[in-house]
C-alpha positions in Angstrom: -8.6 -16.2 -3.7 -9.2 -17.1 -7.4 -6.0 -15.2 -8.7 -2.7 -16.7 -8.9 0.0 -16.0 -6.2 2.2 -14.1 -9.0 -0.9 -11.6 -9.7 -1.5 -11.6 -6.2 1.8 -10.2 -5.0 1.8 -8.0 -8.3 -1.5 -6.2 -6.7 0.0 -6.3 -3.5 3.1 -4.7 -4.4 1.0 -2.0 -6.8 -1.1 -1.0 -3.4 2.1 -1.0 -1.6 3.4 1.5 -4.1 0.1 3.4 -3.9 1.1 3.9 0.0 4.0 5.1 -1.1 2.5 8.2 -2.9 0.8 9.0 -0.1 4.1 9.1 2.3 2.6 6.0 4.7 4.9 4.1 7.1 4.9 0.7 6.6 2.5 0.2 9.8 0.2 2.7 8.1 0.5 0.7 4.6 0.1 -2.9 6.4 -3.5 -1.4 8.5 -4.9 0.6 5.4 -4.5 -3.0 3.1 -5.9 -5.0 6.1 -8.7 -2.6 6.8 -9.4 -1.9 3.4 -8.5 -4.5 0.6 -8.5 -7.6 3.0 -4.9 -8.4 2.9 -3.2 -9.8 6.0 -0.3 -7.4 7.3 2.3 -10.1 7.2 1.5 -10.0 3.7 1.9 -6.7 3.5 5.0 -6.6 5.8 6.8 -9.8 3.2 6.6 -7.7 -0.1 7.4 -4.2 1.6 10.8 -5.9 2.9 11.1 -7.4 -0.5 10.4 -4.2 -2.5 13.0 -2.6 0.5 15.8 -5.2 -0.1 15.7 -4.3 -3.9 15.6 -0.6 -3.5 17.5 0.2 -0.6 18.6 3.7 -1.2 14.7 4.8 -1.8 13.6 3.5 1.4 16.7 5.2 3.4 15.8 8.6 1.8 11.9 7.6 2.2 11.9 6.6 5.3 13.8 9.6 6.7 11.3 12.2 4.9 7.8 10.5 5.2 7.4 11.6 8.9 8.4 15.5 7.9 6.0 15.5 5.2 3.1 13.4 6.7 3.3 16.8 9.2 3.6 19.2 6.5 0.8 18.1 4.9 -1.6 18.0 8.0 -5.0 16.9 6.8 -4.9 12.8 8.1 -8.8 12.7 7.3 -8.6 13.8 4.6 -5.4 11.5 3.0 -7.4 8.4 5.1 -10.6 9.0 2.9 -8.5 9.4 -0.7 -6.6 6.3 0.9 -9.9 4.5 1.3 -11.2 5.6 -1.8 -8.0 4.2 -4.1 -8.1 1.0 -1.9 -11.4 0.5 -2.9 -11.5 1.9 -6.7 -8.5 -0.7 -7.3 -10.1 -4.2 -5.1 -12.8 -3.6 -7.3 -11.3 -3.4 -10.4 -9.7 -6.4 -9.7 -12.9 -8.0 -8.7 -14.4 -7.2 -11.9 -10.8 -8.5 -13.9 -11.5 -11.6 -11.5 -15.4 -11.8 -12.8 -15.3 -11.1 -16.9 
């Protein structure tokens, strides 16, 4: 890990946010960073209950909608490739910050 902890939690917390555009649970969130940007779900789980503590009233509303939409909008191949495809687009941008 050649970035500092600061601009590692700032990427963490970006992807996390990502996640959140696309109406994941937090279990959804923590396996799509594992899977696909290498970072450890009790990462993934810390900043979450951060970014939760600090904006309570989101995640009470988000919470209670996610699942509603999630079956709304149907398609979960679909959201898992554009998932994968923004996991990887920003791991390696970072990369390339990390290399120039």
């Amino acid at each position: 890990m050649g970035e500092s902890p600061a601009s590692y939690i700032r990427m963490v917390h970006h992807l996390i946010e990502e996640c959140i555009l696309f109406n994941m649970s937090k279990e959804e969130c923590m396996e799509a960073l594992s899977k696909h940007a290498n970072i450890e779900p009790v990462i993934t789980s810390t900043v979450w209950n951060e970014l939760e503590k600090e904006n309570k009233e989101f995640f009470e509303a988000y919470g209670g909608r996610s699942m509603r939409d999630e079956e709304e909008r149907g398609s979960r191949v679909e959201t898992r490739q554009r998932i994968q495809k923004m996991l990887s687009d920003a791991t390696s941008k970072l990369h390339d910050a990390q290399h120039h």
